[in-house]
C-alpha angles and dihedrals in degrees: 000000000000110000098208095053102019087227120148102252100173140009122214104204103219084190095125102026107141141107104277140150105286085229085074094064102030088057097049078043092058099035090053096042090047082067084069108038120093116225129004100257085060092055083047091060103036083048092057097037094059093047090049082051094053092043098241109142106187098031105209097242091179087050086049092049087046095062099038077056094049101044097076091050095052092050117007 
């Protein structure tokens, strides 16, 4: 809300809020940012960088392709 002319000015979609296992959202978060990346060695990279950020050493890749598999199920 902007507070000089009262007008909406962003939305936050509460849609999926909830306690879940953090994999959920990582893997919608890399699926959707591999759309944009160029070739496959960046995604490579970018992949291993933010799991070097969030401190995860060995990334569950099964746990990450479980829950690409499982999103169009829960909500079409």
């Amino acid at each position: 809300m902007d507070p000089k002319t009262l007008q909406c000015t962003g939305l936050i979609d509460l849609g999926r809020l909830g306690t879940a296992d953090r994999y959920a959202d990582l893997a919608l978060m890399i699926a959707n940012a591999e759309e944009n990346w160029a070739a496959p060695d960046e995604a490579e990279r970018a992949f291993a960088v933010l799991f070097n950020v969030l401190g995860i050493e060995a990334p569950d890749r099964e746990r990450l392709a479980f829950y690409l598999r499982l999103d169009p199920l829960t909500w079409g």
